[in-house]
Backbone bond lengths (Angstrom), bond angles and torsions (degrees), N, CA, C in turn:
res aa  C-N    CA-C-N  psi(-1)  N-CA   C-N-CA  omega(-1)  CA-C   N-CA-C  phi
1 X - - - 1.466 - - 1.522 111.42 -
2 X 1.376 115.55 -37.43 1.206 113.92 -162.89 1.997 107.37 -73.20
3 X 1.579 86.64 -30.89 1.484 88.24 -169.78 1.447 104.31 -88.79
4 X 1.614 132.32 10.47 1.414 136.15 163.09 1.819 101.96 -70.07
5 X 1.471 97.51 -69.74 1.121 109.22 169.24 1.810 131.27 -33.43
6 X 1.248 101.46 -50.00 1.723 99.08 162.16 1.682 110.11 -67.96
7 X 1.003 138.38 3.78 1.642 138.14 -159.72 1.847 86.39 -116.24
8 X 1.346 124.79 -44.33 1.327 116.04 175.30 1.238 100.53 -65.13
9 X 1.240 124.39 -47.54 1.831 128.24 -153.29 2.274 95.34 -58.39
10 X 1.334 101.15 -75.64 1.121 96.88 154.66 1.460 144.01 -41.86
11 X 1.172 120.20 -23.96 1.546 115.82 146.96 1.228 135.61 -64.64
12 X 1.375 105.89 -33.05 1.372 118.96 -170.15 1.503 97.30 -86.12
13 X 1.687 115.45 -14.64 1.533 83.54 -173.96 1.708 101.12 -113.21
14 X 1.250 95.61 -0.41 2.187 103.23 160.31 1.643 79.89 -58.21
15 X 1.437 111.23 -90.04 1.893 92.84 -154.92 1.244 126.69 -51.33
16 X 1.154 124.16 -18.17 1.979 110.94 174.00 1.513 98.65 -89.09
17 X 1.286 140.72 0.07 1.618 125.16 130.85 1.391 130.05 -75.08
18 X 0.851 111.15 7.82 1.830 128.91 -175.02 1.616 85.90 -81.12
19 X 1.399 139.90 9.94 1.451 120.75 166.72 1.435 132.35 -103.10
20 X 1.712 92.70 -13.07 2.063 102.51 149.62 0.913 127.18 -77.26
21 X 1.720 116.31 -23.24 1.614 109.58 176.80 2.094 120.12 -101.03
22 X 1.315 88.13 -14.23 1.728 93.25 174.88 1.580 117.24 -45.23
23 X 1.328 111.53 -15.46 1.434 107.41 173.95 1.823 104.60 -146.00
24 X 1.439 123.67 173.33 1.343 111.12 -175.66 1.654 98.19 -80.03
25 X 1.688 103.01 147.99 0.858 120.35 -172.39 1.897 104.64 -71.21
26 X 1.741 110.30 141.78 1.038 112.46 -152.36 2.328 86.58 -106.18
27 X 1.123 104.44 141.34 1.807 80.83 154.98 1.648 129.09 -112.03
28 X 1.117 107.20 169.21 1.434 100.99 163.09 1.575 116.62 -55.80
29 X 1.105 89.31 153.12 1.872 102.53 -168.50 1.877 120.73 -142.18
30 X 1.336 118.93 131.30 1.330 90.04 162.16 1.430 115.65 -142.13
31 X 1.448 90.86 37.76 1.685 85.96 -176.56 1.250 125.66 -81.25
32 X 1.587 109.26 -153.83 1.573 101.56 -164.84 2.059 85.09 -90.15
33 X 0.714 118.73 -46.67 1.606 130.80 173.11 1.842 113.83 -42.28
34 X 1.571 93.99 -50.03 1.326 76.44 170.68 1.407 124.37 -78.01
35 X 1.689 124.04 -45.95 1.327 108.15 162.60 1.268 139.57 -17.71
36 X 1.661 100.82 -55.54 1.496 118.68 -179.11 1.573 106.50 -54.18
37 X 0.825 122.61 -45.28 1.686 126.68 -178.22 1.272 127.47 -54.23
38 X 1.868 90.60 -43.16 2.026 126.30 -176.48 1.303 83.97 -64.05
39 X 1.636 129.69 -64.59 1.907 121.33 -166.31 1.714 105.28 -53.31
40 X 1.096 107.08 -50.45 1.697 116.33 -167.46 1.815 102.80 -47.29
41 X 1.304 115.99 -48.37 1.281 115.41 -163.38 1.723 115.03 -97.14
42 X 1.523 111.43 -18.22 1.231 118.29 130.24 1.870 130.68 -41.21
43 X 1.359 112.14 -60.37 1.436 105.32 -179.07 1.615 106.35 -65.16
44 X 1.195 105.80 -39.93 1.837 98.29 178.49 1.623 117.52 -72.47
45 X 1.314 108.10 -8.89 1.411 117.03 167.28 1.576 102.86 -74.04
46 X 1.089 109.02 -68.00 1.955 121.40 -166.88 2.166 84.65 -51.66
47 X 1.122 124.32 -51.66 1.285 120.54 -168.09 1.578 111.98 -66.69
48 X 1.350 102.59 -14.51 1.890 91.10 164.87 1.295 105.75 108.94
49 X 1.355 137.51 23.02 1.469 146.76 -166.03 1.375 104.49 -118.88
50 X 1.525 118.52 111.58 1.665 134.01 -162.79 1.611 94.88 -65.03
51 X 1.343 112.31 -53.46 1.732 105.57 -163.89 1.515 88.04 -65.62
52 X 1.066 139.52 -42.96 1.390 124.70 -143.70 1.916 93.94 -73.65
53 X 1.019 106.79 -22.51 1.546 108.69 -165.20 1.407 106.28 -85.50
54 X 1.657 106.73 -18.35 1.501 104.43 173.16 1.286 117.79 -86.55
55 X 1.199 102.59 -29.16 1.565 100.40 169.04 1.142 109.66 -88.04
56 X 1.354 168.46 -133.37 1.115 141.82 -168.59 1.813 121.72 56.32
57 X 2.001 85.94 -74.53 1.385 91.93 170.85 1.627 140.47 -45.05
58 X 1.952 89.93 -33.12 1.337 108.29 168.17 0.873 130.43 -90.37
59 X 1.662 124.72 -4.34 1.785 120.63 159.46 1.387 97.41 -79.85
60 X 1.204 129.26 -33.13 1.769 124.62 -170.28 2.019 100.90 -60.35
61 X 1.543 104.19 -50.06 1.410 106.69 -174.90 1.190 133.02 -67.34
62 X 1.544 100.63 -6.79 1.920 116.41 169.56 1.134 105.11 -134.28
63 X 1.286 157.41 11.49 1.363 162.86 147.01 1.062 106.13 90.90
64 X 1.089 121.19 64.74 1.516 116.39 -178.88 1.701 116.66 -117.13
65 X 1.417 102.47 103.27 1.437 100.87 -161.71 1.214 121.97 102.39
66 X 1.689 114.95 -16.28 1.360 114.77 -172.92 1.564 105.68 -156.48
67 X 1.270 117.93 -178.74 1.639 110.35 164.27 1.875 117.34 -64.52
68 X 1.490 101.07 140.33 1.730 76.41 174.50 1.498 118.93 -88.23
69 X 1.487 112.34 152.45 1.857 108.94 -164.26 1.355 82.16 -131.59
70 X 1.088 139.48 159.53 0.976 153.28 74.76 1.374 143.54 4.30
71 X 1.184 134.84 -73.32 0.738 173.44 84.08 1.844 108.46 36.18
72 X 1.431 108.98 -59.70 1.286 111.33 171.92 1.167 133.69 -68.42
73 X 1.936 97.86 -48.85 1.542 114.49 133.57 1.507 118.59 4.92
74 X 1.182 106.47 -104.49 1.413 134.72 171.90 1.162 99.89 -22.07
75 X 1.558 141.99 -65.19 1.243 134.34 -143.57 1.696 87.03 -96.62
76 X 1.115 137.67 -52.75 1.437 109.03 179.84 1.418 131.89 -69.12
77 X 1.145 120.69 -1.72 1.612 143.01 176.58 1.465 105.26 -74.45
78 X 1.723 112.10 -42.76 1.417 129.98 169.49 1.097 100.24 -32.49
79 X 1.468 92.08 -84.40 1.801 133.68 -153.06 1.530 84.66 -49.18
80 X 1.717 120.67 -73.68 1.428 96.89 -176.89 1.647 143.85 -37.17
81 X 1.564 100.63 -45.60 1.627 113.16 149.34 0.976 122.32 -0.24
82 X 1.366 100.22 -76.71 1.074 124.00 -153.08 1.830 130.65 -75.56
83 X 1.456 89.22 -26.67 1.611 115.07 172.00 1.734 108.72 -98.56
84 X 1.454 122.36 5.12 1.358 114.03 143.86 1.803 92.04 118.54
85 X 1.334 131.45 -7.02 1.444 128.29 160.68 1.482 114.61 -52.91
86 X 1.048 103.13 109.34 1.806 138.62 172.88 1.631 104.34 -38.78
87 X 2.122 99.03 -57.10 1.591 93.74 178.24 1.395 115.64 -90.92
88 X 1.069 108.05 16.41 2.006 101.29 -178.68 1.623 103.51 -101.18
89 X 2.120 111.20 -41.56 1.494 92.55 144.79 1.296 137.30 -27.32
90 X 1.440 122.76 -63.61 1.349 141.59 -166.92 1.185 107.28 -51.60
91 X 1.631 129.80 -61.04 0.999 157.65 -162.29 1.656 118.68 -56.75
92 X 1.306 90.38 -69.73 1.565 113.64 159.96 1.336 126.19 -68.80
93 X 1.366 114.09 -2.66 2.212 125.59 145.50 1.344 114.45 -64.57
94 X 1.644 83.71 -53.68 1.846 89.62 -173.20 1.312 112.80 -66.28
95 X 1.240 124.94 -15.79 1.966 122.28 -169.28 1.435 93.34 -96.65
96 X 1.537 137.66 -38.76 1.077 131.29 134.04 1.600 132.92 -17.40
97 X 0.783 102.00 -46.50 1.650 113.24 -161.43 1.616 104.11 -80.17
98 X 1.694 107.94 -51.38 1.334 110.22 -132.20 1.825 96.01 -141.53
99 X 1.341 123.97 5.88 1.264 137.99 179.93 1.881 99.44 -96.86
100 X 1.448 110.09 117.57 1.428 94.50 168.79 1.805 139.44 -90.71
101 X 1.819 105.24 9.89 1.210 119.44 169.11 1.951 96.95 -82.32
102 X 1.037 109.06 -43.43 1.751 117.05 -161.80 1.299 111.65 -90.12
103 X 1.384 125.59 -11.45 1.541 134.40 -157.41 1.397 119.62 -71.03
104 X 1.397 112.52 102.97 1.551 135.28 -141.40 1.861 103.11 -142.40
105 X 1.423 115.75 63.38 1.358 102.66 178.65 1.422 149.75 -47.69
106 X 1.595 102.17 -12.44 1.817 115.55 -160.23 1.521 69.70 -102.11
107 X 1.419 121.04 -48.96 1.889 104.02 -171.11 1.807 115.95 -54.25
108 X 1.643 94.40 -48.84 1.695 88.19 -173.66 1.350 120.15 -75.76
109 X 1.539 112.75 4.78 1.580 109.07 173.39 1.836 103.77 -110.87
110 X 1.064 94.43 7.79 1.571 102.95 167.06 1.584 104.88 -88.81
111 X 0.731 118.18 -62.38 1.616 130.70 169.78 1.567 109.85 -20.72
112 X 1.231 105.73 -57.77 1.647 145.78 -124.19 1.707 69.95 -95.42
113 X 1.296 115.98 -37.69 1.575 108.79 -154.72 1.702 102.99 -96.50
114 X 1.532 104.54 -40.95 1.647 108.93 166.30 1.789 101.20 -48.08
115 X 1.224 130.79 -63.00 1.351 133.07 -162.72 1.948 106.52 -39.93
116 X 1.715 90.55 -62.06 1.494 104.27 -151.30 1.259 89.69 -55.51
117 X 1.649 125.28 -36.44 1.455 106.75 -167.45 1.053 131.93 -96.92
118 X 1.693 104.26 26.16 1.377 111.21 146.44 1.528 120.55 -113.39
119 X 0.850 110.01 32.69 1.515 126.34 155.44 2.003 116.17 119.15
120 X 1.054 91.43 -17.43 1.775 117.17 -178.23 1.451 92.96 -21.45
121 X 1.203 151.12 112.78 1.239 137.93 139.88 1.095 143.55 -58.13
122 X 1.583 108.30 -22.22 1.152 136.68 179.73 1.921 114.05 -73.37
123 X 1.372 97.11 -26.04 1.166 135.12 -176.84 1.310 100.52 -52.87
124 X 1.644 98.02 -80.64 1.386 127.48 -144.76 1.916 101.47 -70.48
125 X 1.599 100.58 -45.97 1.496 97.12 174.02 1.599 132.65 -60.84
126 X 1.611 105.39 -13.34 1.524 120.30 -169.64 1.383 86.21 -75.07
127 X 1.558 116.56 -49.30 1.501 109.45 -155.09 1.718 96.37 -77.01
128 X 1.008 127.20 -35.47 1.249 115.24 -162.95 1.338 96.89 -72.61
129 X 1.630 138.69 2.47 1.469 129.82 162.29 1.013 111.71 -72.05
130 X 1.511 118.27 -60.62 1.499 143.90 167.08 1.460 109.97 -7.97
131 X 1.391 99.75 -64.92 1.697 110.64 -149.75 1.730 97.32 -88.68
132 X 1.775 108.63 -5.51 1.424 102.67 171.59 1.494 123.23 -83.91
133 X 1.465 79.68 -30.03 1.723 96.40 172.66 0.976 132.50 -19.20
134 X 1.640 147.22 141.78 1.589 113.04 175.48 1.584 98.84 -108.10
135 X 1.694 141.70 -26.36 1.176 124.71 167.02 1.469 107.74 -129.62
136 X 1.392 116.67 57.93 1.832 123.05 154.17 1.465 112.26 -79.42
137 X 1.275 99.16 -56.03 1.874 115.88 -179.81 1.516 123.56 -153.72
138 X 1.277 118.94 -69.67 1.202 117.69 -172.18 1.520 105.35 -135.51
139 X 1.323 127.97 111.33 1.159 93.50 174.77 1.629 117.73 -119.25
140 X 1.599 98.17 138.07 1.751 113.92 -158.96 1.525 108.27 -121.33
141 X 1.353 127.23 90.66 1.349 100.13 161.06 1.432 147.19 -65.62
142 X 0.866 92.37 13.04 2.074 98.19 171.12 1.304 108.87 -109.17
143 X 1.629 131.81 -19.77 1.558 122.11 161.58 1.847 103.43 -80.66
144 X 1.307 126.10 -37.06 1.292 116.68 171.76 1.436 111.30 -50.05
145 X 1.413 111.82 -62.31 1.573 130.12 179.11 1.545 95.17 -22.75
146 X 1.610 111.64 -66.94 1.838 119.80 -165.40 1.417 110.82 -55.50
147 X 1.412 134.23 -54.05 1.273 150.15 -158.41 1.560 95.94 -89.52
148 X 1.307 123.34 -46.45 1.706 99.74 179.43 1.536 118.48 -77.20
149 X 1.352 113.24 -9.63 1.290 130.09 -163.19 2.024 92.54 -94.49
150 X 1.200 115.60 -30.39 1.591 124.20 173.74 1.381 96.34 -65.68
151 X 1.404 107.06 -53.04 1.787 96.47 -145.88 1.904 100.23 -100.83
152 X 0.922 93.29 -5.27 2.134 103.16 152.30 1.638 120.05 -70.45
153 X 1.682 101.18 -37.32 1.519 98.38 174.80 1.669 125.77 -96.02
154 X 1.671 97.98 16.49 1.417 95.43 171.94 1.688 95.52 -130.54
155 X 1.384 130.95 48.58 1.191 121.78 145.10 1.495 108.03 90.29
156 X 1.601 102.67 -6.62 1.415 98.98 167.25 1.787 147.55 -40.40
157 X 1.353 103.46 85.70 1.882 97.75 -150.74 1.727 95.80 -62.08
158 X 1.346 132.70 -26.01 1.166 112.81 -170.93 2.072 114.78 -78.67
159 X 1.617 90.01 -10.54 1.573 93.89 175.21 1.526 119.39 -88.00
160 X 1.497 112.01 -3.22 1.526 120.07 162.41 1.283 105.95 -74.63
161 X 1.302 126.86 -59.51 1.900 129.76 169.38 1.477 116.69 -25.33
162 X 1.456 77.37 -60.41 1.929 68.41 -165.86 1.778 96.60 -87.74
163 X 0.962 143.07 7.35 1.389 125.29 160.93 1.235 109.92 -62.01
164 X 1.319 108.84 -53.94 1.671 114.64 163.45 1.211 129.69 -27.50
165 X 1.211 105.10 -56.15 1.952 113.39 -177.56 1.670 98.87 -64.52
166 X 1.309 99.23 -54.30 2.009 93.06 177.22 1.104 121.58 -57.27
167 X 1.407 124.90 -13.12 1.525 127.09 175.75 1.536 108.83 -83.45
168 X 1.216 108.61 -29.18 1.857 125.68 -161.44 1.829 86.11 -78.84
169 X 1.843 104.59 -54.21 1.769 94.30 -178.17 1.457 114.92 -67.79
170 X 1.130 134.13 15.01 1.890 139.13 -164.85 1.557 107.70 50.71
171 X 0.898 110.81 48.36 2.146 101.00 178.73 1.574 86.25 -130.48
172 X 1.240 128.87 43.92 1.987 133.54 173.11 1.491 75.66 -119.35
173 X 1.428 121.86 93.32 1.258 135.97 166.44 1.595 125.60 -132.12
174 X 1.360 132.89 163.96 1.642 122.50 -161.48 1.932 83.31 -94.68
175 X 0.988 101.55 -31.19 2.156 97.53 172.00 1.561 121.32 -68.64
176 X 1.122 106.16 -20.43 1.650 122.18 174.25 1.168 95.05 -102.92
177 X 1.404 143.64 -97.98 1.128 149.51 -103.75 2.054 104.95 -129.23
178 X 0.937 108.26 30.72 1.407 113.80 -177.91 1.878 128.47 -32.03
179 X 1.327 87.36 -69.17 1.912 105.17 163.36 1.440 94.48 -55.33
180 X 1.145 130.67 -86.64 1.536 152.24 -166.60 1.510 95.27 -1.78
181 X 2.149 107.69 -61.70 1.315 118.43 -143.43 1.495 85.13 -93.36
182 X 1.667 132.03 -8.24 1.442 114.85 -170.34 1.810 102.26 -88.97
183 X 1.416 115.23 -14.63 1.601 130.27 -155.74 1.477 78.22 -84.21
184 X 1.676 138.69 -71.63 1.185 165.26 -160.73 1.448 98.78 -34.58
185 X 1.783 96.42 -59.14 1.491 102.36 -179.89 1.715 133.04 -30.05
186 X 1.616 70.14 -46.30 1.694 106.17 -174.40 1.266 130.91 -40.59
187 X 1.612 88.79 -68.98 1.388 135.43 -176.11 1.168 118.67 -131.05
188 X 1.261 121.40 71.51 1.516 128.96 -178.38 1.329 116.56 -51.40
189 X 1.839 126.93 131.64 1.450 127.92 171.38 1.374 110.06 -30.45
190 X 1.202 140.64 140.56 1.339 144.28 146.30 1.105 104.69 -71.80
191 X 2.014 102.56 151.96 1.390 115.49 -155.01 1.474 98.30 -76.03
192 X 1.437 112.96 142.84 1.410 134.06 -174.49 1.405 110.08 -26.41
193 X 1.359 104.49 -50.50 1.635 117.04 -159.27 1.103 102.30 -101.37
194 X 1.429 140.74 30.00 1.291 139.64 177.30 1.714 95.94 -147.70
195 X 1.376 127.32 66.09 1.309 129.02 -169.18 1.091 97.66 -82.06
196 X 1.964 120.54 145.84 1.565 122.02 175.21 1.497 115.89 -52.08
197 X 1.196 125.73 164.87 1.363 129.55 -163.30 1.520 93.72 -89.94
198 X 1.562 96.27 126.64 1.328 99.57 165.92 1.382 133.86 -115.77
199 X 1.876 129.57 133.67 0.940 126.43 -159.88 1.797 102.85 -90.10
200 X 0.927 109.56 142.07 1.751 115.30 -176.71 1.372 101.70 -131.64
201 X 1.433 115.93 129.53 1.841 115.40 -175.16 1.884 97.37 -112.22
202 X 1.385 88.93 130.53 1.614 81.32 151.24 1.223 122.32 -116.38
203 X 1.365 116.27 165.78 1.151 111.95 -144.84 1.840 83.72 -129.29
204 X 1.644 127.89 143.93 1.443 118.66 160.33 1.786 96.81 -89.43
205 X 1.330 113.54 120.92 1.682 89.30 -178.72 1.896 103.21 -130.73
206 X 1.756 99.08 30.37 1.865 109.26 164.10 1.231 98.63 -54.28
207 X 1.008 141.72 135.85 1.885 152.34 170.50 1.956 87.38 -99.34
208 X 1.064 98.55 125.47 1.520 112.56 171.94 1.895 113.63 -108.32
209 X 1.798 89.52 131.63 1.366 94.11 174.39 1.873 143.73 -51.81
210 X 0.962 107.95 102.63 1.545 100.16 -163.02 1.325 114.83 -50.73
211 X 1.142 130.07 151.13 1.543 137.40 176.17 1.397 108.53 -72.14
212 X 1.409 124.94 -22.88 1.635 116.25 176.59 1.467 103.38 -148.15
213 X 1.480 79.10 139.73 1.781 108.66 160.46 1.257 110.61 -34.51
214 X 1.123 149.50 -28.71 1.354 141.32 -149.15 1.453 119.92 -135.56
215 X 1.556 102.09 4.23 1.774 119.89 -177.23 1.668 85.82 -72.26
216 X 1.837 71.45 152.94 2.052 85.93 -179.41 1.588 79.52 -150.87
217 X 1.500 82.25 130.65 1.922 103.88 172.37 1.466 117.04 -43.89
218 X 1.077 135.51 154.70 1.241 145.59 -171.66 1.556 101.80 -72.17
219 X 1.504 123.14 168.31 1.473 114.60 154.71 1.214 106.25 -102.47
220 X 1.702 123.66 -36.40 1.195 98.86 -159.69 2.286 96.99 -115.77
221 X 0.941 126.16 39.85 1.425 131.55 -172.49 1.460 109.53 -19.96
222 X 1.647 104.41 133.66 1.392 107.27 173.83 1.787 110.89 -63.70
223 X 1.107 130.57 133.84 1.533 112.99 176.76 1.735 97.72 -118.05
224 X 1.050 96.14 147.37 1.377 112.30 -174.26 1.857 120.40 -72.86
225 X 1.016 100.70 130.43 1.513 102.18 -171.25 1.734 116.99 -58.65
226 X 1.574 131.04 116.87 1.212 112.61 -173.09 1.536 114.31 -76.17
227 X 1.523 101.91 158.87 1.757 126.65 -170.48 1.412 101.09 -112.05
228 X 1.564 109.66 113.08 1.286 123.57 -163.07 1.569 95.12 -103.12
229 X 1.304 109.68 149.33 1.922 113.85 -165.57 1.368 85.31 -138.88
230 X 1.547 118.32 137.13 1.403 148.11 153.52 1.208 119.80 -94.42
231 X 1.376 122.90 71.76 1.466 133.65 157.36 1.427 119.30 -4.72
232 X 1.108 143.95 118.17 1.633 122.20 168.22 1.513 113.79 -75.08
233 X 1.133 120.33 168.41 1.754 112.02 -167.53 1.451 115.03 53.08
234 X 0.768 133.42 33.48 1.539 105.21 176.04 1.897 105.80 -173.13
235 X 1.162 112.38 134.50 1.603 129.72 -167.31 1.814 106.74 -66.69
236 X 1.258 105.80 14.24 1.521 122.96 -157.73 1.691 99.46 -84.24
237 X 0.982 136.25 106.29 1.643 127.11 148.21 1.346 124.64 -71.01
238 X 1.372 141.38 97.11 1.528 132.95 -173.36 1.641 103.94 -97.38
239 X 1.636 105.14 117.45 1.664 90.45 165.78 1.463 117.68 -106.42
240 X 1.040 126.91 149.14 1.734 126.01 -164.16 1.504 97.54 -117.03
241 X 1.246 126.10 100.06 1.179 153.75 -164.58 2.155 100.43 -89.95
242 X 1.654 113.14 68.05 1.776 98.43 -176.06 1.800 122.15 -79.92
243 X 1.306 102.87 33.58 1.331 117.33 152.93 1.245 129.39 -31.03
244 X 1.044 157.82 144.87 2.072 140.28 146.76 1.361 101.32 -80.13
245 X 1.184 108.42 -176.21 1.076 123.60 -174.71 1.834 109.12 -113.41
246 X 0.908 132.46 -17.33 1.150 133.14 152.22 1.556 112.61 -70.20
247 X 1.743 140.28 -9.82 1.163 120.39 -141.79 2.162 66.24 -119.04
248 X 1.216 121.25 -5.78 1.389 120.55 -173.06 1.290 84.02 -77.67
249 X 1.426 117.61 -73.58 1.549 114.57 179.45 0.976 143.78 -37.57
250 X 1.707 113.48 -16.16 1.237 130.83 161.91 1.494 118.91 -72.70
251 X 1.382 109.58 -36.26 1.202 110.70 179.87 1.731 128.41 -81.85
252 X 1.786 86.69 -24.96 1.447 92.55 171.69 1.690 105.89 -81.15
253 X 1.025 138.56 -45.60 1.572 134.23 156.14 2.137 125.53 -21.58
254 X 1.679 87.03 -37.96 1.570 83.63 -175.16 1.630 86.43 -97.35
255 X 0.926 147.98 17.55 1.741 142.28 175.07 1.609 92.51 -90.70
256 X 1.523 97.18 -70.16 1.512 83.25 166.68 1.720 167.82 -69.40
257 X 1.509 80.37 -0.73 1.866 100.82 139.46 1.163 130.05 -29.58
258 X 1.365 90.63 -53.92 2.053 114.31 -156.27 1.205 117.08 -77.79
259 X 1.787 114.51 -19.15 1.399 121.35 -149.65 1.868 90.00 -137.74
260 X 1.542 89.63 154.35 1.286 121.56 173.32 1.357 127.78 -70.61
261 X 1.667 112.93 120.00 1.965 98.73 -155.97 1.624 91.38 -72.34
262 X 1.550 110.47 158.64 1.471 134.76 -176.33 1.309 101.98 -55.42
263 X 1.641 108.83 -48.99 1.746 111.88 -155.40 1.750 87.76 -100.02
264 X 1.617 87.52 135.51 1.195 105.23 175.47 1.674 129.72 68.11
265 X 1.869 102.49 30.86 1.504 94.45 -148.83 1.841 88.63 -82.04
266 X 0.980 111.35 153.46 1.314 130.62 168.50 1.605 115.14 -119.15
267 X 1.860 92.16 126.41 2.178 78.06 170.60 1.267 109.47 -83.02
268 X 1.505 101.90 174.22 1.394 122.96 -178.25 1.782 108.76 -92.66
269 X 1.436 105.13 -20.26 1.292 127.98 -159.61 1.893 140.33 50.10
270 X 1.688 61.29 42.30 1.518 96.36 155.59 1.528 124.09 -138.85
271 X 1.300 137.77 -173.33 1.406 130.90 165.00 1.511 122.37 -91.78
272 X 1.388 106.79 -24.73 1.194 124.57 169.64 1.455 113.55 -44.44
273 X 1.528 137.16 103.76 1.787 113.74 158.88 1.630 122.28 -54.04
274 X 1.414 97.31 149.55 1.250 104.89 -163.20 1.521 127.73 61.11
275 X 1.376 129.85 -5.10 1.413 121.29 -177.36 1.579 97.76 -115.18
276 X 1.668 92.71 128.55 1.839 88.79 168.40 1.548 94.81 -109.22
277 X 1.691 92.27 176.88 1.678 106.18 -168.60 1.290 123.74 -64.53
278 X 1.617 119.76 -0.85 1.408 115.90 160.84 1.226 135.83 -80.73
279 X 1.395 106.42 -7.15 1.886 136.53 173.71 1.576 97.06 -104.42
280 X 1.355 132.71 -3.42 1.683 122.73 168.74 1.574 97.30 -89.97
281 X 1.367 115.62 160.73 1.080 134.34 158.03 2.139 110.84 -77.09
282 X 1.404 106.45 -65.81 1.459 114.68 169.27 1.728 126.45 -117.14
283 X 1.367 78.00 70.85 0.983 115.73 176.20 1.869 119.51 -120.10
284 X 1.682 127.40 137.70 1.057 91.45 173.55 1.672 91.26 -168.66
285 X 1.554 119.62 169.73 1.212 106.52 -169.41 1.980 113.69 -145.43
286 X 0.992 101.91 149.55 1.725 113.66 178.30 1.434 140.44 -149.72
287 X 1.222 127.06 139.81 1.510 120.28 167.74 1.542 102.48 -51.00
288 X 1.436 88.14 174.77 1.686 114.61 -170.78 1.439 93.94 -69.47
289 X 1.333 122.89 -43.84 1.814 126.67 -155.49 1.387 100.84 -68.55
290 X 1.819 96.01 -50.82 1.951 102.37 -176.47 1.933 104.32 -48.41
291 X 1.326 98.23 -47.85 1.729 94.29 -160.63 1.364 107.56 -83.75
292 X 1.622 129.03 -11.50 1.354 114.17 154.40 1.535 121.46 -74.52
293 X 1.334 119.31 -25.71 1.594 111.08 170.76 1.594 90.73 -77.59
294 X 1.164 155.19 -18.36 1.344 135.04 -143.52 1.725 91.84 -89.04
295 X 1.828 107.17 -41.54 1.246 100.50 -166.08 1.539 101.67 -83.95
296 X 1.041 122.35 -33.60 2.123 116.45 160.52 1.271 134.41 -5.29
297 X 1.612 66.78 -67.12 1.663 85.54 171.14 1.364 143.85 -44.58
298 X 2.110 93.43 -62.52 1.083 116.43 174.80 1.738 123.92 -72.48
299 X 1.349 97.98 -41.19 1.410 99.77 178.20 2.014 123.82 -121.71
300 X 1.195 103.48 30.97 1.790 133.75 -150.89 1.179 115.65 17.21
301 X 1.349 124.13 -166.77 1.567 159.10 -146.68 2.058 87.88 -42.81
302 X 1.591 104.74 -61.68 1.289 114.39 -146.91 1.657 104.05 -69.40
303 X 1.167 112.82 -24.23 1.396 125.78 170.67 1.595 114.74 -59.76
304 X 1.314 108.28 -37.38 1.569 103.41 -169.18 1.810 90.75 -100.14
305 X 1.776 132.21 -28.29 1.258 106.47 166.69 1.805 105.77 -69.08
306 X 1.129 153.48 -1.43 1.239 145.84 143.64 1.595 122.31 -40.12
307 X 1.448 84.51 -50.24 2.071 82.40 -177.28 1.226 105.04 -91.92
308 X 1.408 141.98 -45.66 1.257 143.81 -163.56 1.255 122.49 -118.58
């Protein structure tokens, strides 16, 4: 028992480090390149763009381009939060969770809970540790039950592990674990020693000094095709991703060109970005009053008690 118990302890504390590796690791920086990048994702921050604010957060949290804060971190990870970024949820759990100036548990499993339910898997399996826990925070088996039972049905290999360890302590029960054992049914664990194939990217992410003052990142960067390696012995797929890490940023920069910032988005009333309906041809626009007499008209009384 005791040595089950150290196998959770150590799991549980692989996933509350799971918040340096959830994304590629960023470094400190101070070049003229990285700055340039730090302003770029700043102005798309101040302009209302959720990813841009999450990343941001993550040049602020390793200094890249800028001093590293903490602190600032935090507040654009919020702000991203808050405008509907998946990883700035995530992000801002873990600084919650696992930061000991900020360390706020009901907040980072609040977070933790905005994330999973937008699909975060990463999310959903942390909490379903959480809530197994017996003195982290709360511990619930029917919110564990939900969240390990989420992040089991999206392929989660670290939520096959620890199902395991809960089966090894006897609490893999139909009173505990109800969904859990109906998902299981389903889709039975694969055998231990035959783990699903997992893809692992590396990433080159040295940011190299530009030769001039006056270089401006690409919008649309050629990225290099990845070189996938077949290990001998081993069920392992490695793909080697020779990208930079500035040329990601480039690409995530020209995405956000294309798209409408989160905060404050206003339509144009059209679908088109940037075009409103006086630059469409069929295109066209009305109050509620105009388009309930409009449809009256056309199709009478019973048509508009149909919609309204």
């Amino acid at each position: 028992m005791l040595k089950n118990s150290l196998k959770l302890i150590i799991a549980f504390s692989i996933a509350l480090s799971s918040f340096q590796s959830f994304s590629m690791k960023i470094p400190a920086c101070d070049t003229t390149e990285c700055r340039d990048y730090f302003k770029l994702y700043k102005k798309y921050s101040k302009a209302g763009y959720a990813e841009a604010m999450a990343t941001l957060g993550d040049l602020y949290f390793n200094g890249h381009g800028t001093d590293e804060s903490i602190n600032r971190a935090l507040k654009q990870y919020k702000k991203g939060a808050k405008y509907g970024s998946v990883n700035a949820q995530y992000k801002t759990a873990m600084i919650y969770l696992t930061n000991k100036d900020h360390k706020d548990i009901a907040k980072g499993v609040k977070y933790l809970e905005k994330a999973a339910r937008s699909k975060s898997k990463e999310a959903a399996f942390l909490l379903g540790v959480i809530y197994y826990k017996k003195d982290f925070y709360q511990r619930d088996f029917e919110k564990s039950d939900k969240w390990l039972t989420k992040a089991y049905q999206t392929s989660s290999h670290d939520s096959a592990t620890f199902i395991r360890l809960i089966d090894e302590e006897q609490e893999l029960n139909a009173n505990n674990y109800p969904d859990l054992l109906a998902a299981l049914a389903k889709t039975p664990l694969p055998p231990e020693k035959e783990e699903p194939q997992t893809l692992t990217a590396s990433v080159q992410s040295k940011p190299q000094e530009q030769h001039s003052q006056d270089h401006q990142p690409q919008d649309r960067p050629k990225l290099a095709h990845p070189k996938i390696v077949h290990p001998k012995d081993s069920g392992m797929e490695i793909i080697t991703v020779t990208t930079t890490l500035h040329e990601m940023f480039a690409a995530q920069i020209s995405g956000l060109k294309n798209t409408y910032p989160q905060k404050g988005n206003v339509g144009t009333g059209s679908k088109i970005i940037g075009r409103t309906c006086e630059k469409m041809v069929s295109c066209g626009k009305a109050d509620k009053e105009e388009f309930v007499l409009l449809i009256r008209n056309l199709m009478g009384m019973q048509a508009v008690d149909a919609f309204y």
